[in-house]
C-alpha positions as a LaTeX table, in Angstrom:
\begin{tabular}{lrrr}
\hline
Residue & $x$ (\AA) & $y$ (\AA) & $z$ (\AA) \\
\hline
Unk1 & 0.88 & 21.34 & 10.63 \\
Unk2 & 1.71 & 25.00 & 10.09 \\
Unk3 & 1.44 & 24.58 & 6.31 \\
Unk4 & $-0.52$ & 22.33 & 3.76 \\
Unk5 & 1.63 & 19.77 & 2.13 \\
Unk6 & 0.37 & 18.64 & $-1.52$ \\
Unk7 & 1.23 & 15.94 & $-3.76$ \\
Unk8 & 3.03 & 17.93 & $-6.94$ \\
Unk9 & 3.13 & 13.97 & $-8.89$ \\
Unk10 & 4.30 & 10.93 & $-9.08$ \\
Unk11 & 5.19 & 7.70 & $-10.83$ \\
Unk12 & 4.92 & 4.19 & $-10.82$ \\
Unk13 & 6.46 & 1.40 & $-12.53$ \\
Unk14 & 5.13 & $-1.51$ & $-14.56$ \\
Unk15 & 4.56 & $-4.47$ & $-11.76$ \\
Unk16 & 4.50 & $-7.15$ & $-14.24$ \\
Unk17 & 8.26 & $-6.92$ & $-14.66$ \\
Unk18 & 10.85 & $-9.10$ & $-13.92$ \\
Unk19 & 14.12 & $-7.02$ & $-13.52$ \\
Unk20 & 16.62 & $-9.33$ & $-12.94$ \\
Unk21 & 15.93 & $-11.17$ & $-16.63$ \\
Unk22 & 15.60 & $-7.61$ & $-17.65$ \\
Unk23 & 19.59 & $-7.47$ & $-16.79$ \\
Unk24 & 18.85 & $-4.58$ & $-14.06$ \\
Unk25 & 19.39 & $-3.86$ & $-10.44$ \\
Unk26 & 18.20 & $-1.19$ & $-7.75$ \\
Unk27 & 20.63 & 1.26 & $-9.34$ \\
Unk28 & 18.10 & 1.25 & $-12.79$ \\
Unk29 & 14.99 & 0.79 & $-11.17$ \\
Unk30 & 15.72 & 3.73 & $-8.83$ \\
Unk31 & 17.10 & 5.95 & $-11.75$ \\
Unk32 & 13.77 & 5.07 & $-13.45$ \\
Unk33 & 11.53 & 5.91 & $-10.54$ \\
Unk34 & 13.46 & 9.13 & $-9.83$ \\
Unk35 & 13.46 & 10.36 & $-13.59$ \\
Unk36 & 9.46 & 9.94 & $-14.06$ \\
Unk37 & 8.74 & 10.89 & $-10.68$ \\
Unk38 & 10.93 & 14.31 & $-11.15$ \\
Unk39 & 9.17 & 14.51 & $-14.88$ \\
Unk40 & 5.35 & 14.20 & $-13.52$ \\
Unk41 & 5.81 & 16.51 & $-10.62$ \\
Unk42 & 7.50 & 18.97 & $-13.25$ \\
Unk43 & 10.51 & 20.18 & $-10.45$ \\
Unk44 & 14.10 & 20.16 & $-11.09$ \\
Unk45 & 16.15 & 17.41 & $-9.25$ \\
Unk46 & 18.05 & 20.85 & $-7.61$ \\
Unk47 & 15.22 & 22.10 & $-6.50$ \\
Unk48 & 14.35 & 18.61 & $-3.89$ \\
Unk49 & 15.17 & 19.61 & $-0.04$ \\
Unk50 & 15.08 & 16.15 & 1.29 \\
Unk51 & 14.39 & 12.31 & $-0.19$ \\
Unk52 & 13.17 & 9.92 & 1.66 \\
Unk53 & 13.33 & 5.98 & 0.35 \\
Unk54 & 11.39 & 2.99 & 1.51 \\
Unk55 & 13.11 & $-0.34$ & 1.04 \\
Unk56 & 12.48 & $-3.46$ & 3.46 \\
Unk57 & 14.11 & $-6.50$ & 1.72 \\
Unk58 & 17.17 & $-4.86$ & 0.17 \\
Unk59 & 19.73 & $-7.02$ & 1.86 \\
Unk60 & 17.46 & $-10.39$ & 1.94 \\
Unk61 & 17.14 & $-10.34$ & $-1.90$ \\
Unk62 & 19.91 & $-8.45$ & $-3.53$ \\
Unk63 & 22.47 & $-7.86$ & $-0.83$ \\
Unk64 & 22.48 & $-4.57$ & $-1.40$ \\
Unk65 & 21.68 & $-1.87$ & 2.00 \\
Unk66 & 22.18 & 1.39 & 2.17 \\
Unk67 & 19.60 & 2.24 & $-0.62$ \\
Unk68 & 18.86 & 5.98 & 1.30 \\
Unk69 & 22.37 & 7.07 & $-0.74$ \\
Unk70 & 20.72 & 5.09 & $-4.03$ \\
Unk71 & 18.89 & 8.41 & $-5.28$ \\
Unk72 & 22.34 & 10.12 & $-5.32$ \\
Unk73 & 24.11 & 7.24 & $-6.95$ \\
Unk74 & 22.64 & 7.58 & $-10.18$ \\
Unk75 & 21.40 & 11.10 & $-10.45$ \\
Unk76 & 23.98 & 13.77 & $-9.80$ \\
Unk77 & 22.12 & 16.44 & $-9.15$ \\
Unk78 & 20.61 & 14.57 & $-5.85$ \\
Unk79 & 24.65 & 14.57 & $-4.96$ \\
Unk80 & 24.71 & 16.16 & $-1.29$ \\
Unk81 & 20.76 & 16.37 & $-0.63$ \\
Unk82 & 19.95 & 14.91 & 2.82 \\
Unk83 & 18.13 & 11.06 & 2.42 \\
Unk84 & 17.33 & 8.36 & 4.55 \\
Unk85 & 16.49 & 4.55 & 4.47 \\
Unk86 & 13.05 & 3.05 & 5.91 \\
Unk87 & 11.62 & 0.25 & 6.83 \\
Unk88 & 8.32 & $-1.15$ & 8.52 \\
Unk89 & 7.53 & $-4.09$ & 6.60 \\
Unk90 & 5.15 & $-3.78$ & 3.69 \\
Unk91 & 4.33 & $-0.33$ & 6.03 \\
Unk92 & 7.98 & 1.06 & 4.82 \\
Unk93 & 6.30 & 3.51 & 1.73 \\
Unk94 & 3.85 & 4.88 & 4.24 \\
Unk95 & 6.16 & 5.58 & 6.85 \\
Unk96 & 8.61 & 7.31 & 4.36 \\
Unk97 & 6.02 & 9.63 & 3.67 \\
Unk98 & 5.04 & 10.57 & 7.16 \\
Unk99 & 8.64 & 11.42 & 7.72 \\
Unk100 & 8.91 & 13.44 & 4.80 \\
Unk101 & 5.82 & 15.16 & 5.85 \\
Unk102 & 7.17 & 15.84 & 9.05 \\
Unk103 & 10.44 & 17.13 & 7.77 \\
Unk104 & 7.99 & 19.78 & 6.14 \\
Unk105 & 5.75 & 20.29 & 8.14 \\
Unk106 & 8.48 & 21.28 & 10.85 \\
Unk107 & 10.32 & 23.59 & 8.25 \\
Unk108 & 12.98 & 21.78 & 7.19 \\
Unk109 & 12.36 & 21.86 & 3.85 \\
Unk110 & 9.95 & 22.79 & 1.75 \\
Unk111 & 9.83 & 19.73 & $-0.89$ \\
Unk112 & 10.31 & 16.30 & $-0.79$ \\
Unk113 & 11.09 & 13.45 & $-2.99$ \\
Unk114 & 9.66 & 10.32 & $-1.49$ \\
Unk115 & 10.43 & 6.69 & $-3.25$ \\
Unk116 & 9.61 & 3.39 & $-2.61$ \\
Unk117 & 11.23 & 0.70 & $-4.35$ \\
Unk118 & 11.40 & $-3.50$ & $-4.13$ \\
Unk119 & 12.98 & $-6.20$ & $-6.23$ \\
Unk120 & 12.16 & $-9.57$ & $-4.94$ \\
Unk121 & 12.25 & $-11.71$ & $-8.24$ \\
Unk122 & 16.11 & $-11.97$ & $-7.22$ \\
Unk123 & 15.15 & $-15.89$ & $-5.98$ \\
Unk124 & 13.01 & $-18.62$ & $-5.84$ \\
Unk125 & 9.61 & $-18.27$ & $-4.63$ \\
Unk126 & 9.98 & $-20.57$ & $-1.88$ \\
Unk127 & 13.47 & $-18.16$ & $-0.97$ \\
Unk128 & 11.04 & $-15.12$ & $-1.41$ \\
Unk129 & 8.48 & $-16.33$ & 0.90 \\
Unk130 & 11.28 & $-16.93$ & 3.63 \\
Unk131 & 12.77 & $-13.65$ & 3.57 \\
Unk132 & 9.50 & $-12.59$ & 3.71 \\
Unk133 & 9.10 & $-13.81$ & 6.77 \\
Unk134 & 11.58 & $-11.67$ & 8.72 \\
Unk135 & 8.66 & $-9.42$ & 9.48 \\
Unk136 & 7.17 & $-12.07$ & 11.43 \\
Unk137 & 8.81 & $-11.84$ & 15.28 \\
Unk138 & 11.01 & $-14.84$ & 14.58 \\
Unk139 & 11.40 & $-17.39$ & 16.59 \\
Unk140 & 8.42 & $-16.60$ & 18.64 \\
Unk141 & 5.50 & $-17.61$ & 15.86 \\
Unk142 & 4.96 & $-19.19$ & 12.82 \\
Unk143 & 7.26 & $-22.15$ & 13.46 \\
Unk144 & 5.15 & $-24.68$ & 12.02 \\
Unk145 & 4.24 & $-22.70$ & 9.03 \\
Unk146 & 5.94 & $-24.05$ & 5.66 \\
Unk147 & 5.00 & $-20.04$ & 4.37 \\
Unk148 & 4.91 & $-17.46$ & 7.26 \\
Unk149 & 2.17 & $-14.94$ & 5.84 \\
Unk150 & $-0.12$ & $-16.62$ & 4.20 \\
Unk151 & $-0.31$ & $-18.84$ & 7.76 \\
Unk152 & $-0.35$ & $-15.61$ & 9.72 \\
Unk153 & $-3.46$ & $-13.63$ & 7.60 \\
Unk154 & $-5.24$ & $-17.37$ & 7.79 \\
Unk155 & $-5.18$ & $-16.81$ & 12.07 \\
Unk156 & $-6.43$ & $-14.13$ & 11.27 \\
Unk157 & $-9.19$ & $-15.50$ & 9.32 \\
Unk158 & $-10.23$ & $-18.15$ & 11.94 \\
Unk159 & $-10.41$ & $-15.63$ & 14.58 \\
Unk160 & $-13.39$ & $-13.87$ & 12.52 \\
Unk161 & $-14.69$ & $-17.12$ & 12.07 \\
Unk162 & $-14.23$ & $-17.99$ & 15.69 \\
Unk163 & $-15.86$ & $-14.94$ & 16.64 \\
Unk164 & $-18.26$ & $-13.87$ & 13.96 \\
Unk165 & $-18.06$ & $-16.52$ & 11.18 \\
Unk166 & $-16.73$ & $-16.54$ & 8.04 \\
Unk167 & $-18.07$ & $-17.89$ & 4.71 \\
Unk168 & $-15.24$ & $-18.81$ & 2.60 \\
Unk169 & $-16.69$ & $-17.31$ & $-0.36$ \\
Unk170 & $-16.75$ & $-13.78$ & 0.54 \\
Unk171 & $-12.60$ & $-14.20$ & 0.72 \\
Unk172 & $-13.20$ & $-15.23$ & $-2.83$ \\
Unk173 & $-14.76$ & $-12.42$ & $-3.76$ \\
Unk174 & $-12.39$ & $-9.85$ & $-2.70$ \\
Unk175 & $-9.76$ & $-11.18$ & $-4.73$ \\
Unk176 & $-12.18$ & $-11.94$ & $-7.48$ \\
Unk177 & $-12.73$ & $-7.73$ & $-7.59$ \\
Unk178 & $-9.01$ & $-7.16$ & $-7.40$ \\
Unk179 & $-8.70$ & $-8.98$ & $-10.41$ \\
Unk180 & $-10.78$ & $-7.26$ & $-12.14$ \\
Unk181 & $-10.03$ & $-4.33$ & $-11.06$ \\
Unk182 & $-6.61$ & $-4.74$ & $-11.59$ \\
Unk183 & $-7.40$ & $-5.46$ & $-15.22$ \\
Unk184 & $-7.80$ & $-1.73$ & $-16.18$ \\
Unk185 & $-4.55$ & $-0.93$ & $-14.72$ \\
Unk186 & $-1.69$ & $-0.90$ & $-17.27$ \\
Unk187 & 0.98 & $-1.20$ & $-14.28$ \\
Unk188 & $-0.87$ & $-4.12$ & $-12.79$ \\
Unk189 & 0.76 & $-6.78$ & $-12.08$ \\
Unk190 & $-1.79$ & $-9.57$ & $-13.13$ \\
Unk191 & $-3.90$ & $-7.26$ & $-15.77$ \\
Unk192 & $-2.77$ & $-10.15$ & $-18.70$ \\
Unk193 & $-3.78$ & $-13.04$ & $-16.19$ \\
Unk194 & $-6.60$ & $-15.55$ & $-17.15$ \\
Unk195 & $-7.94$ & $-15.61$ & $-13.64$ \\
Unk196 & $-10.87$ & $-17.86$ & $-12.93$ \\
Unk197 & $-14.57$ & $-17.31$ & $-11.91$ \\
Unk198 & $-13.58$ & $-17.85$ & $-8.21$ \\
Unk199 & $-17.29$ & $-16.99$ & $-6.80$ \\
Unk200 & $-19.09$ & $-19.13$ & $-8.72$ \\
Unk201 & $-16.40$ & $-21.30$ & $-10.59$ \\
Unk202 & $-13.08$ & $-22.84$ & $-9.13$ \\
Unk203 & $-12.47$ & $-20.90$ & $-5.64$ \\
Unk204 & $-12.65$ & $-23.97$ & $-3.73$ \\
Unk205 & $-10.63$ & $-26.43$ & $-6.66$ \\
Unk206 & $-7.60$ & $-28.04$ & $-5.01$ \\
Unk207 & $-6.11$ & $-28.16$ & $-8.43$ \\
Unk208 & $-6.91$ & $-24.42$ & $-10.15$ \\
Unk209 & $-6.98$ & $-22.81$ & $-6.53$ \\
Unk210 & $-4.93$ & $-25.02$ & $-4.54$ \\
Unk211 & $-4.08$ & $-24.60$ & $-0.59$ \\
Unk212 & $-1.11$ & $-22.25$ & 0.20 \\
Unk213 & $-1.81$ & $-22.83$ & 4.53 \\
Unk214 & $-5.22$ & $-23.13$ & 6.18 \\
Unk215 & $-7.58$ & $-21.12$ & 4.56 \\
Unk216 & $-5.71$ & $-19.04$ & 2.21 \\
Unk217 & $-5.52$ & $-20.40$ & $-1.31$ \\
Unk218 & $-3.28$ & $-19.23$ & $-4.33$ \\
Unk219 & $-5.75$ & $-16.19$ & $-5.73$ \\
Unk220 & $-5.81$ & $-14.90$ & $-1.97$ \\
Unk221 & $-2.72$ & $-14.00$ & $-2.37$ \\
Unk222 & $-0.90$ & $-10.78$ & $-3.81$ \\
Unk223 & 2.22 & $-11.44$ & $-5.86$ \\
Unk224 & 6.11 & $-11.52$ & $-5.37$ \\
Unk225 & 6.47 & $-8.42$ & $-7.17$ \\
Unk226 & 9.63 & $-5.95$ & $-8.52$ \\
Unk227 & 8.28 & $-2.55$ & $-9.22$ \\
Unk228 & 8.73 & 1.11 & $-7.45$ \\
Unk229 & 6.97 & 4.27 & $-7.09$ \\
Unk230 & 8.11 & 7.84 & $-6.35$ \\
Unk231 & 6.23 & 11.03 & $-5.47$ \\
Unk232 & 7.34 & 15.01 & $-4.46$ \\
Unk233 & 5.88 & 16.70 & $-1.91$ \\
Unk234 & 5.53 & 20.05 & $-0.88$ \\
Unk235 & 4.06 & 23.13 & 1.09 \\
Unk236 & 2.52 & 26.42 & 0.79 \\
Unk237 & 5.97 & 28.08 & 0.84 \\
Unk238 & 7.12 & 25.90 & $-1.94$ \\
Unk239 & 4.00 & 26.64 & $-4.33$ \\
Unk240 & 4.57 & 30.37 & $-3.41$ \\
Unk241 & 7.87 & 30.36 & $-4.58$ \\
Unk242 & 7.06 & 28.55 & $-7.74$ \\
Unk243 & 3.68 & 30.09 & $-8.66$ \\
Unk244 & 3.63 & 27.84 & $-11.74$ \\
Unk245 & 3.52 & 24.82 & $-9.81$ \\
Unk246 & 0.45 & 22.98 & $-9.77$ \\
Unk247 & $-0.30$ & 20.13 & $-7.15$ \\
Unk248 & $-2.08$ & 16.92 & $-7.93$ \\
Unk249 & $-3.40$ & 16.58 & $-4.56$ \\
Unk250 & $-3.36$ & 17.64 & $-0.33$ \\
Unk251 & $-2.41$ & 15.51 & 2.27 \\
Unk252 & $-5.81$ & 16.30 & 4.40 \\
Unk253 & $-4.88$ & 13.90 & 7.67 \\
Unk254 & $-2.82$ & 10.89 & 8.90 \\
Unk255 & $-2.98$ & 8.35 & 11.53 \\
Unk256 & $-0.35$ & 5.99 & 12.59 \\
Unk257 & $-0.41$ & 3.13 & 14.87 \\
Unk258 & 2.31 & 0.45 & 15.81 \\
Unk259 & 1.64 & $-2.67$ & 18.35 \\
Unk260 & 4.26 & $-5.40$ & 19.03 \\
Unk261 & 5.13 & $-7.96$ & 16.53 \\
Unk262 & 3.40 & $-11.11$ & 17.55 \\
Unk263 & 0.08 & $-11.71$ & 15.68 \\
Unk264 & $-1.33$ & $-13.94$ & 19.07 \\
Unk265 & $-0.17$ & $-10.64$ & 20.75 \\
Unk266 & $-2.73$ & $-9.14$ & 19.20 \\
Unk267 & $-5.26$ & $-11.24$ & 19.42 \\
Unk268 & $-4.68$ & $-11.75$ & 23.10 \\
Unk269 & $-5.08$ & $-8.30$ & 24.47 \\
Unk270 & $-8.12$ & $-7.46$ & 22.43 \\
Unk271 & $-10.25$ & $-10.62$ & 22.55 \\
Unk272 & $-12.41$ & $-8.50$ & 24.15 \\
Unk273 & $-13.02$ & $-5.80$ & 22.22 \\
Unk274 & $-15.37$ & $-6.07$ & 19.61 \\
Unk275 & $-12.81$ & $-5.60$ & 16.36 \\
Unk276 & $-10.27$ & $-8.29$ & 15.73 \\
Unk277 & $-7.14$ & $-5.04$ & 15.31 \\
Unk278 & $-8.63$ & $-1.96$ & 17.00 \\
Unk279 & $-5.22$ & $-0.68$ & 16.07 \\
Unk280 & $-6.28$ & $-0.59$ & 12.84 \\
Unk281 & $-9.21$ & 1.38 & 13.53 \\
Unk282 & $-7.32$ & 3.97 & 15.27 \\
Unk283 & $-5.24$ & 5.01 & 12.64 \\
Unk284 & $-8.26$ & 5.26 & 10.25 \\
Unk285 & $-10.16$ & 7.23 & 13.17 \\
Unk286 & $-6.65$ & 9.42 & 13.53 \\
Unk287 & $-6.66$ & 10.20 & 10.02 \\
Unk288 & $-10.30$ & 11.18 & 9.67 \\
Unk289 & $-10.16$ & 13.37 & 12.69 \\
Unk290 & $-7.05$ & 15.47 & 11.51 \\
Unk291 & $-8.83$ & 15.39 & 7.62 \\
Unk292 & $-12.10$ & 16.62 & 9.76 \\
Unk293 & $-14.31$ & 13.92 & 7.88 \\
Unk294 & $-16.19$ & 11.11 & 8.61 \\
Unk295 & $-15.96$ & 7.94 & 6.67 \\
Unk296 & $-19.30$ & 9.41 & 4.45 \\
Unk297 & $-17.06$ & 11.75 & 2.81 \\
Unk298 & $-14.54$ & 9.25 & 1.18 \\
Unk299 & $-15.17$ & 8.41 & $-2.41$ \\
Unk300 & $-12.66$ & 5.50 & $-1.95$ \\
Unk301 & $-9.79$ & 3.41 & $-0.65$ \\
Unk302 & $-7.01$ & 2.28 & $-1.87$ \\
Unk303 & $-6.01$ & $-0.84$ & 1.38 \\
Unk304 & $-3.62$ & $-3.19$ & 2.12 \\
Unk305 & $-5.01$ & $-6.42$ & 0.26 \\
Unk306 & $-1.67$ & $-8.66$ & 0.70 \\
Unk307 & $-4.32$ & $-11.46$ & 1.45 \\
Unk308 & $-7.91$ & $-11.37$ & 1.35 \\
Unk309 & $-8.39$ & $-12.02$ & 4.93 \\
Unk310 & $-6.57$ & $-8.00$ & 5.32 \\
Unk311 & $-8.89$ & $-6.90$ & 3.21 \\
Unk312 & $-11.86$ & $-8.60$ & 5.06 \\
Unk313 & $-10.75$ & $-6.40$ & 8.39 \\
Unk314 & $-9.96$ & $-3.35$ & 6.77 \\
Unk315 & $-13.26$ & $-3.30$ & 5.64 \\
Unk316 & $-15.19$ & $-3.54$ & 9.13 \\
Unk317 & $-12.28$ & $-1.55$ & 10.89 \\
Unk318 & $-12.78$ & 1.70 & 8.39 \\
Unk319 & $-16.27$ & 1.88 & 9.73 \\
Unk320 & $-18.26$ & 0.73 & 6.83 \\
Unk321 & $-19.78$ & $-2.35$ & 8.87 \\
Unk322 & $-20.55$ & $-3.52$ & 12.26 \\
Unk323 & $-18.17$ & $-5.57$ & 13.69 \\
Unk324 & $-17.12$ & $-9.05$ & 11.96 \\
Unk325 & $-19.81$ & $-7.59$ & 9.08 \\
Unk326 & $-17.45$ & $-7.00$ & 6.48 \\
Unk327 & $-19.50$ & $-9.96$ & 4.01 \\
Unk328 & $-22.43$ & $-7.31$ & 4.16 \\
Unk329 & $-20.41$ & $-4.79$ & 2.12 \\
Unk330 & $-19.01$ & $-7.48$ & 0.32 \\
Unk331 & $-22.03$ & $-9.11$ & $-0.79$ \\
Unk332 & $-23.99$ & $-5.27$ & $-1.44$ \\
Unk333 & $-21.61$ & $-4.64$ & $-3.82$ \\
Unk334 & $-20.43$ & $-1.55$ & $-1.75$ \\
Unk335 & $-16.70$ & $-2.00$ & $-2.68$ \\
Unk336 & $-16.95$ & $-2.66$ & $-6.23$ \\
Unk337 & $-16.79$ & 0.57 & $-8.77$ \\
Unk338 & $-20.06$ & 1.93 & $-8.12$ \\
Unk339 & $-20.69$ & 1.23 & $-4.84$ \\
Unk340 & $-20.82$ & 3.03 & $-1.34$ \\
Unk341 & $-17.12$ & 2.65 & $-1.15$ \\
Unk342 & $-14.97$ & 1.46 & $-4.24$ \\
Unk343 & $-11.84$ & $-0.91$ & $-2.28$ \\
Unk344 & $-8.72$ & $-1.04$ & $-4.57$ \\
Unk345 & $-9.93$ & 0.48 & $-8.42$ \\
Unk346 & $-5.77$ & $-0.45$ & $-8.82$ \\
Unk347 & $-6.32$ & $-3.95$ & $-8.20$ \\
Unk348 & $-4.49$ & $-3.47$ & $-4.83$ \\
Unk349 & $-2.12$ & $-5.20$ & $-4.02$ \\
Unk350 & $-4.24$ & $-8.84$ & $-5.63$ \\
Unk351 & $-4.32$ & $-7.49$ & $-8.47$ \\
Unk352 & $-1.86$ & $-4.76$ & $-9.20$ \\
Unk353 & 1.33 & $-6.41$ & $-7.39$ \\
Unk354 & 3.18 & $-5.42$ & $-4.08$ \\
Unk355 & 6.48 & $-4.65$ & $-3.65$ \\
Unk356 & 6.81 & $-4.49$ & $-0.08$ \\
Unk357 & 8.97 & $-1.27$ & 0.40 \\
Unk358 & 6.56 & 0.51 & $-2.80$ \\
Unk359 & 3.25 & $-0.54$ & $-1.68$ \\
Unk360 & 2.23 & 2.68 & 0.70 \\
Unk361 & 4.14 & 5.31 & $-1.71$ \\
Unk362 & 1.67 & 3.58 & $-4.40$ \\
Unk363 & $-1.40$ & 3.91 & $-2.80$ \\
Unk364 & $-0.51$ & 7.45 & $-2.03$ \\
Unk365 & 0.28 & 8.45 & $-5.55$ \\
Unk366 & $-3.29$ & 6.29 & $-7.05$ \\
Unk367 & $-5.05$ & 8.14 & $-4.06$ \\
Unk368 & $-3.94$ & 11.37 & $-5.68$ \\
Unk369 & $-4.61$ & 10.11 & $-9.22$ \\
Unk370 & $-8.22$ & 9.41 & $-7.94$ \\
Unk371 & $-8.88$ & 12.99 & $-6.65$ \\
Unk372 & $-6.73$ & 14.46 & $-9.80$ \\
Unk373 & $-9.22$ & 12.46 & $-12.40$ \\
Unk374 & $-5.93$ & 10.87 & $-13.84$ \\
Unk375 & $-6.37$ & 7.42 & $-12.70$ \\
Unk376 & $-7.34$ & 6.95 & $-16.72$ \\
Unk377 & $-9.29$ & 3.31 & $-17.48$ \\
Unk378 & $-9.52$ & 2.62 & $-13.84$ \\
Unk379 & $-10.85$ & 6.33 & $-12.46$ \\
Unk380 & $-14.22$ & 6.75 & $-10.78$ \\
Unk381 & $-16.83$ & 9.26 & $-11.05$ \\
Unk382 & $-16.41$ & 12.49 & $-8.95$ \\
Unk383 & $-13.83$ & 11.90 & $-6.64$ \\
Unk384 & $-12.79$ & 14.44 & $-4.11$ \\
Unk385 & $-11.94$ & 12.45 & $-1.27$ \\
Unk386 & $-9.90$ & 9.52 & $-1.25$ \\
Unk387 & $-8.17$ & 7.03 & 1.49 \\
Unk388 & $-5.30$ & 4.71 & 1.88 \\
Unk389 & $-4.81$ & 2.34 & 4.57 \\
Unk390 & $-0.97$ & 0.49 & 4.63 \\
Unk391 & 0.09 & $-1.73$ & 7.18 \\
Unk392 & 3.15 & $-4.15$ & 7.57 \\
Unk393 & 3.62 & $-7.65$ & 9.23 \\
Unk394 & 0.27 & $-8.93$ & 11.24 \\
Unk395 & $-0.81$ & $-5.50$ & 11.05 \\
Unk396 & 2.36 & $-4.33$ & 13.66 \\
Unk397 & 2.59 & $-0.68$ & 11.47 \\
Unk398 & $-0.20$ & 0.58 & 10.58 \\
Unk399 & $-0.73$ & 3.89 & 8.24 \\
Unk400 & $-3.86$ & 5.71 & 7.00 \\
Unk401 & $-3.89$ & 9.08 & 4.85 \\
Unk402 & $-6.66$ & 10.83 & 3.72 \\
Unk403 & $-6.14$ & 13.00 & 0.32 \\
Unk404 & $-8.30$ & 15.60 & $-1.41$ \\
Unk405 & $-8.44$ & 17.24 & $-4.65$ \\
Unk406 & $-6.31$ & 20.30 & $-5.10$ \\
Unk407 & $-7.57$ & 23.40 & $-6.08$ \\
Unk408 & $-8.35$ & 23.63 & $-9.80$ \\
Unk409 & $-6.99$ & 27.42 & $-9.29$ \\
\hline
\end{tabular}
């Protein structure tokens, strides 16, 4: 790209609401996001070339589509400004904010207000985990699954386990660190939960951890979750033109992958190559190259933890393992606050909710947090250099961004 694009703020919402007994729709949760989001990045809603909004569900759980004119709807001054709708699954927030960096980067515009925003507390849970499901490619997989994803990411569990083995346990453990990490968040969705010793304790009791399908059990899971997040955008020219303006954080690369739909797609054409998603890998390797780092130089990662088994392969497709050696890092204590690599200081998406079209706009805007030292209880040391990795359905969109600290002047 001709010109650096930074991250001048951004917002996020408390996950552990319920809207709907709160009385409100996507009309007040947008207004919300859009207000705090224009407030942290300190720019005038005039002053916004483009917004771009990621929403997946919209019509599923509230009936409600055309959520790209939503930003308009309830703030005025966004009346007239060019916005669009997108969706890739739980990949939606991530792919809004590659197309809002490519309107910039082509010269379009020269700032950007990106938003993702969810409810799915609309219905029951057993509703919820059917729309869910659309991602899936329907009527092709899944068919015997009472609850599409948490079926899916267990495949995806017994292929490691077919190929490499898998020890239960170290699926435990990943959420286990979620949790916890997840407790320092105040927008966390689970930060007030009394969540069990799962390693040692009750990660294998049918009663306090009970089945969901195959090998995924309830605190695998992440949550049905309302919530939204918002951040601007914008390049050199823009910072020129408002000297005062001072970023949070620089987009330093991107990679994007997409593969077909199936899950036994996938599986199929790589059983052969020693990761389980190279897809996955290629994004990360994508956004390292155009960053011009190498995995070393990451201080952390914020990843896409919708089950633990995700977690498992993002961990040995970023590099920091062999092959099907994700339990190494896990066991080394190399994810955990502290270690080689920190996974998730939000609580991901275990422990800090998910909101399918918010999800890669919020790992985006705690990536920047990271680098900015704003992150508050749940900041580490030093960090310069930080990740995300986003992807939607059985891995079929697939988003990585690498972020660094902006210039202190």
């Amino acid at each position: 790209m001709s010109e650096n694009i930074w991250v001048l703020g951004g917002y996020q919402s408390d996950f552990a609401r319920n809207l709907t007994r709160e009385g409100k729709d996507f009309a007040d949760l947008t207004a919300e996001v859009v207000d705090h989001t224009l407030e942290a990045a300190s720019i005038n809603a005039a002053d916004i070339g483009v917004i771009h909004v990621a929403n997946a569900f919209g019509q599923l759980f509230t009936g409600q589509g055309q959520l790209g004119a939503m930003p308009a709807t309830v703030r005025p001054e966004l009346w007239g400004k060019p916005a669009s709708r997108h969706e890739a699954a739980c990949a939606s927030g991530s792919i809004a904010v590659l197309s809002a960096m490519a309107d910039l980067g082509a010269g379009h515009y020269d700032s950007a207000l990106v938003l993702g925003i969810e409810l799915e507390k609309t219905v029951s849970g057993d509703d919820a985990a059917g729309h869910l499901g659309a991602a899936a490619w329907i009527g092709h997989e899944g068919e015997e699954a009472t609850f599409m994803w948490p079926y899916m990411f267990s495949e995806i569990a017994e292929e490691y386990d077919e190929r490499y083995g898998l020890d239960d346990v170290h699926l435990r453990a990943i959420a286990q660190i979620n949790f916890k990490n997840g407790r320092r968040n105040p927008n966390a969705q689970t930060r007030e939960w009394d969540v069990p010793d799962l390693v040692n304790g009750v990660g294998l009791d049918d009663d306090k951890n009970p089945v969901i399908d195959g090998r995924i059990r309830r605190f695998d899971c992440s949550q049905v979750t309302d919530g939204g997040a918002g951040v601007v955008l914008v390049t050199d020219s823009y910072l020129k033109r408002h000297p005062g303006a001072t970023p949070i954080a620089r987009v330093l690369g991107w990679g994007h992958r997409t593969v077909g739909l199936g899950l036994s797609q996938k599986l199929e054409r790589d059983r052969d190559n020693p990761y389980v998603l190279p897809h996955l890998r290629d994004a990360v390797n994508d956004a390292f190259n155009r960053a011009g780092i190498t995995l070393e130089a990451l201080d952390g990662l914020e990843t896409h933890d919708c089950f633990t088994p995700s977690e498992y392969a993002a961990i040995d497709h970023i590099g920091l393992t062999g092959p099907g050696e994700s339990w190494k890092a896990i066991e080394n204590g190399e994810i955990e606050p502290g270690g080689t690599l920190p996974i998730n200081p939000s609580g991901g998406l275990i422990g800090g909710g998910h909101p399918v079209g918010a999800s890669g706009v919020r790992m985006l805007l705690d990536a920047s947090k990271q680098v900015s030292g704003t992150a508050g209880a749940y900041q580490l040391d030093d960090a310069t250099t930080f990740g995300t990795l986003n992807f939607g359905g059985s891995t079929a969109t697939t988003v990585s961004l690498v972020v660094g600290a902006a210039p202190t002047s």
